[in-house]
N, C-alpha and C positions, 0 to 999 in steps of 0.2 A: 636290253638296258645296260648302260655302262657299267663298271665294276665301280667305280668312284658314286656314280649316282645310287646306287644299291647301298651300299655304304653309309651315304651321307642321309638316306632317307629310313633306313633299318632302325627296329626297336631294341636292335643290339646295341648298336652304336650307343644310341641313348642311354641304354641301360648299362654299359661297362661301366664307367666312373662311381654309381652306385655300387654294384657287386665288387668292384677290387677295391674301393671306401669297406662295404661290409666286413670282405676277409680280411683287410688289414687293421682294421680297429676294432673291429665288434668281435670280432675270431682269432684277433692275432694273441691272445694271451694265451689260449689254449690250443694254437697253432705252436705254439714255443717252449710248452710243458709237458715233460715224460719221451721226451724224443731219444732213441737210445744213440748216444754220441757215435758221429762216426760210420756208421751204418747207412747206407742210401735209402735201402728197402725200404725202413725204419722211418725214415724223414718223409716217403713217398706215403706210403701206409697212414702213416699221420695227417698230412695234408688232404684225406679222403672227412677229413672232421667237415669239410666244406662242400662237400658233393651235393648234399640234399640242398643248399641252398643255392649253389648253381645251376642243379635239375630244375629248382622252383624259377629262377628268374628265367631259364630256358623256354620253361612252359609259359609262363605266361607271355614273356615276347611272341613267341610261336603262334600263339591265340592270336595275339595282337595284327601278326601279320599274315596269320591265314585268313582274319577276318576282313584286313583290307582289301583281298585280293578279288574276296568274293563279293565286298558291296560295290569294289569299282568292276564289275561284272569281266573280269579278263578271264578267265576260262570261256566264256561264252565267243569272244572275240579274238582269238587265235586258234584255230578249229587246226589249225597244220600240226602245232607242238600239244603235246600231251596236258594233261594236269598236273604231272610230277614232274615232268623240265620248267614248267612255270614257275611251279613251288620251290624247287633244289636250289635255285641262286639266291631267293628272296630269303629262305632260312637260313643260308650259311653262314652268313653274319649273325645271328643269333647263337650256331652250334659253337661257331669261335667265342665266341662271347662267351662262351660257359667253359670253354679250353680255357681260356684265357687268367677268367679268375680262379681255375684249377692250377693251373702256374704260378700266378700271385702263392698262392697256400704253400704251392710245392718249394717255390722260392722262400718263403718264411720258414718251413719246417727244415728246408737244407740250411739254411744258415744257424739255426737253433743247435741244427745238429755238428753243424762245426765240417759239415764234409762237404765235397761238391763230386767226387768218387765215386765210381761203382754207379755204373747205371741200372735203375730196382727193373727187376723183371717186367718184358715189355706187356705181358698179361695185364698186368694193373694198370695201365696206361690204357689199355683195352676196353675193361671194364668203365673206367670213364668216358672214353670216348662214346662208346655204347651205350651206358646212359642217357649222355647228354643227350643224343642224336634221338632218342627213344621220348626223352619228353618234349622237345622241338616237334617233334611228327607230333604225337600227339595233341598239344598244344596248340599245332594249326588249325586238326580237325576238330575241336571244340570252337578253333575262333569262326570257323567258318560255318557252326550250325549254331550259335548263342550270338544275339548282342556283346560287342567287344565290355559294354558295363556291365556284364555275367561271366562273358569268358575268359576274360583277361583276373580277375582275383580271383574266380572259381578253377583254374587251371594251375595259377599260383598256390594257394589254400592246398589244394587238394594234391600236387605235387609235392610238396613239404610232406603232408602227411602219408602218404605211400613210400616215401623213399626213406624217412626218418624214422619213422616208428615202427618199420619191424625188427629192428636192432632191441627192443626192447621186449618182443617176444619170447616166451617161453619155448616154443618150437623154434628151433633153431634155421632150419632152409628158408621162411619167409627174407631171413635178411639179409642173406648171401646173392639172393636174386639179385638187391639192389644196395649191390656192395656196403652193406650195413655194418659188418665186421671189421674193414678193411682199415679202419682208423685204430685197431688192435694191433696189427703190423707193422714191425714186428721184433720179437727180440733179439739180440747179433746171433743167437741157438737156433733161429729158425728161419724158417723161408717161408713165401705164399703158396698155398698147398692148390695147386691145379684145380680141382675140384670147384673150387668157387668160383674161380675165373672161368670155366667151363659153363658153371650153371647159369651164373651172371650173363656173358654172352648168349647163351641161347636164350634166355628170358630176354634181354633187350634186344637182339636179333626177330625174333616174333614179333614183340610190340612192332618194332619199327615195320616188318613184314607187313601188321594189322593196319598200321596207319598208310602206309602206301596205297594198299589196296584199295581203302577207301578215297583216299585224294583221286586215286584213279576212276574207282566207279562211280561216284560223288555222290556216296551212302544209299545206294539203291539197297532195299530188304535183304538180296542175297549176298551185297557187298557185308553188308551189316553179319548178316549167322556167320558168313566164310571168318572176315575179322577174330569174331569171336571165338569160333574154332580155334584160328590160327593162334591166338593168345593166349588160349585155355590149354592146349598143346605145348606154349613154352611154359608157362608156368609148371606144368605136368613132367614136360622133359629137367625144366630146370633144378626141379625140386627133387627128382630123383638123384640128378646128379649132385648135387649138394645136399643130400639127405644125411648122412654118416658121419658132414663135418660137427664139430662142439661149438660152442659161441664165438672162439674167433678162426679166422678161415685160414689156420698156419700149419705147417709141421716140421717136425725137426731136418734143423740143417744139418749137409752130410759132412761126414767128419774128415772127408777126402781135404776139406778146406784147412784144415787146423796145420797151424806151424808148429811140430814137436824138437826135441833136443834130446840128445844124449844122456843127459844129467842122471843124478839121483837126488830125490826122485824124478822121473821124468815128467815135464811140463807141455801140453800142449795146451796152444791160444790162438784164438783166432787172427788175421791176420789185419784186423782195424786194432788191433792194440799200436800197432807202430812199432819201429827201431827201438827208442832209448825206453818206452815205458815197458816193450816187452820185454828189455833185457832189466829193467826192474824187478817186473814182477817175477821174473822167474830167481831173481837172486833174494828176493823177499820171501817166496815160497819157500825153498830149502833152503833158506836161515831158519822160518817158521819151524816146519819139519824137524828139521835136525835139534831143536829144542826140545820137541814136545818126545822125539824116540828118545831122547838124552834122558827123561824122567819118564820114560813106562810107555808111554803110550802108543802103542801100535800106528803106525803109518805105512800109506797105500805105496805100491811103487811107482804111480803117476797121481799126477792131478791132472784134468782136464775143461774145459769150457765147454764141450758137448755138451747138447742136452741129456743123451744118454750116456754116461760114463760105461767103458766099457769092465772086464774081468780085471782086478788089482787096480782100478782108477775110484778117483774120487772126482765130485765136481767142483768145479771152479768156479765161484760163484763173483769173480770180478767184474767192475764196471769198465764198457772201451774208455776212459777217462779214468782210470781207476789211477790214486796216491799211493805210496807205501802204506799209509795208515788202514787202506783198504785192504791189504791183503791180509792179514791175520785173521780177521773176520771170516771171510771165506775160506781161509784153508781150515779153520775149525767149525763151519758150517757145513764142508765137505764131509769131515771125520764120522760125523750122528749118521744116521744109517736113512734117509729117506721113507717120510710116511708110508706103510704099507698101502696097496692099491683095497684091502677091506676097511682104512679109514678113510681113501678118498671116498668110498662109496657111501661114508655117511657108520660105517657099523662103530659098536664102544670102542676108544683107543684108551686105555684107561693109562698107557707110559706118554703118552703128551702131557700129562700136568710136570713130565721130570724134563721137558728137551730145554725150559728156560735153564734150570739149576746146572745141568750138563754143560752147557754152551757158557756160561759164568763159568766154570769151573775150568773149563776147555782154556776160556780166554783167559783164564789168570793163567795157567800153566804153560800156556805161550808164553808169557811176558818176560819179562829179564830175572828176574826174583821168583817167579814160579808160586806166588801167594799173594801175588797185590789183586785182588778184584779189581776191573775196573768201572765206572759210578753207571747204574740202570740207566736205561735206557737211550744209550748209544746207539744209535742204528734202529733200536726198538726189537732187540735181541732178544733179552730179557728183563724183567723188571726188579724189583728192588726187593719182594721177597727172595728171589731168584738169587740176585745178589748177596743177602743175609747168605742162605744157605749153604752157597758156593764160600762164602768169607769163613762159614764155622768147618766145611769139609778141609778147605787147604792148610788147615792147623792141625791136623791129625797124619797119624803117620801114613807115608805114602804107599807102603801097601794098601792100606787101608782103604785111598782115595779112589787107588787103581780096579782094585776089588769094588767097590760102587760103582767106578764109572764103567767096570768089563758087564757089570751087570744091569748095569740101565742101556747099553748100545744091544746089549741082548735083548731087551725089550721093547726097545723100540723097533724091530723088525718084525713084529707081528703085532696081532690085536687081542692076545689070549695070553699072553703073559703080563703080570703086574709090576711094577718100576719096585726097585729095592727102596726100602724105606734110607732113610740117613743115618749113616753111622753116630752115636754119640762120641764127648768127646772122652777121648781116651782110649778107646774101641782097637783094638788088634785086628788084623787084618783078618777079614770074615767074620766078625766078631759081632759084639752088640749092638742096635740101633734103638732108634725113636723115632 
């Protein structure tokens, strides 16, 4: 058969102007929100929000046209070509079909993101294609043992809900299979952690394995248990391998990447910040800095964007888009010392009710005057007891303030020590509180 005539007769063809209609109106708002600026991976990772509904429209074309194939009885009447050289040309307009409005997506979330840079690891690109291909197969061999009015919404239906709802699972590897995670990906700190794009492949590698097999033996019993094996197998392989990742499938990016400088203190940044705003940020930082050592306050001898700050760094918690008005923020978010890993785990942190007061206090002692609070909930830093607090500590003498705040950055690095109560006013440094 022609390529034009395949084409012009395919339940892809029909069906794209719908799926790239979907992703650009029904999707495109959440195609275009939380995209971290600048960053490819990021833009890619995001554009995975569309995956399950590409799988779905896969599947049921799939259906659609495995079922033609088998009521116009062509396997029966070409005994020279196989079952799966029959099948291969008539679904491939279908597996594009679902590339296609993975593009659409990808194309929305790189423009959101302001980049077109940086091409995101070809893994991810993987696990889509693997997918797609995975519910196409199996799509077929449902269209060819159900009525197309069973198997065409039943392949639909029931693709959406395999590939969508194990992202909502409490057990983690169901949804790394079926790149569940991947619209978490990623922040400019991190990369796609192998691991998922491993387990994902070999899971859609089987399926597809499973459905072949069967196109080929055309569901005789022993086609049928082999299948099953073989998909019980990737599922088994896959989930091993994705066993250890956490809800989303990333890990930290290597610091090999960071553009550092000379300065004091020294700055490194990733390198989507750009020319003119990294040499911002980094003359915002130590103006910051140099404020807050000018009035007590101990400062690291780097700042950094790592995920992991290394020995004498702090992190940098800037946005690639980041304003001046941004920096301040972060380098006094940098300063507080990182929740211990026994309050990630859920134990009593009883120095968290002090990090809003610390962080107001932090950000007035940045400021030009070293006592102007600025108004809660900026950023959603702290709130507005937070701010009272912070308004009554910067009126008191500055040993005073120093001595609180050396004693609450102490307590915030473990789960056993309790936050200094608040000096009253008048208080001598070490002195009285309330």
């Amino acid at each position: 058969m022609l390529l034009r005539t395949v084409l012009r007769v395919s339940a892809g063809t029909r069906m794209l102007p719908f799926l790239l209609g979907f992703v650009l109106v029904a999707l495109g708002d959440e195609l275009t929100a939380w995209v971290t600026p600048a960053y490819g991976l990021a833009a890619a990772g995001h554009a995975s929000l569309a995956l399950p509904f590409a799988c779905a429209a896969c599947a049921a074309c799939g259906a659609w046209e495995g079922g033609r194939l088998q009521r116009g009885g062509v396997f029966g009447r070409s005994p020279v070509r196989s079952a799966p050289a029959i099948t291969a040309p008539v679904l491939l307009p279908v597996a594009a079909m679902g590339g296609l409005g993975m593009a659409a997506a990808l194309g929305t979330a790189v423009l959101a993101g302001g980049t077109v840079d940086g091409v995101p690891q070809p893994g991810l690109f993987a696990v889509w294609a693997g997918l797609l291909l995975a519910n196409t197969l199996v799509g077929s061999v449902v269209g060819r043992v159900l009525a197309p009015v069973v198997a065409v919404p039943l392949a639909l239906v029931s693709s959406f809900v395999l590939n969508a709802y194990p992202a909502a699972f409490d057990t983690y590897w169901p949804r790394h299979l079926v790149g569940g995670g991947l619209s978490d990906c990623c922040a400019v700190d991190q990369v796609l952690d192998g691991r998922a794009v491993a387990g994902s492949l070999v899971f859609s590698g089987a399926v597809c394995a499973a459905a072949v097999l069967l196109i080929r033996r055309r569901g005789t019993p022993l086609a049928v248990a082999a299948a099953l094996a073989v998909t019980a197998g990737g599922v088994a392989a896959g989930g091993w391998t994705a066993r250890d990742l956490g809800p989303e499938p990333v890990r930290a990016r290597s610091a090999a990447a960071l553009v550092c400088d000379d300065g004091r203190p020294r700055v490194c940044l990733w390198p989507e910040l750009g020319g003119d705003r990294s040499a911002m940020v980094r003359t915002e930082v130590r103006q910051v800095a140099a404020t807050l050592a000018g009035r007590g306050v101990a400062v690291p001898e780097g700042f950094t964007m790592a995920a992991r700050p290394g020995p004498g760094e702090a992190k940098l918690g800037v946005p690639t888009d980041a304003l001046a008005r941004d920096v301040a923020p972060a380098v006094v978010g940098g300063l507080l010392p990182r929740a211990p890993d026994c309050a990630r785990r859920g134990d009593p942190y009883p120095a968290a009710a002090a990090v809003g007061t610390a962080t107001a206090w932090l950000t007035a002692r940045a400021g030009p005057d070293g006592a102007t609070v600025p108004p809660a909930g900026i950023g959603g830093r702290f709130t507005e007891e937070d701010a009272a607090r912070a308004a009554r500590l910067v009126r008191l003498p500055e040993e005073t303030q120093l001595a609180w705040y050396r004693a609450t950055a102490t307590a915030l690095a473990d789960c056993g020590t309790l936050p200094p109560p608040l000096p009253y006013a008048g208080a001598a440094a070490g002195g009285g509180t309330r």
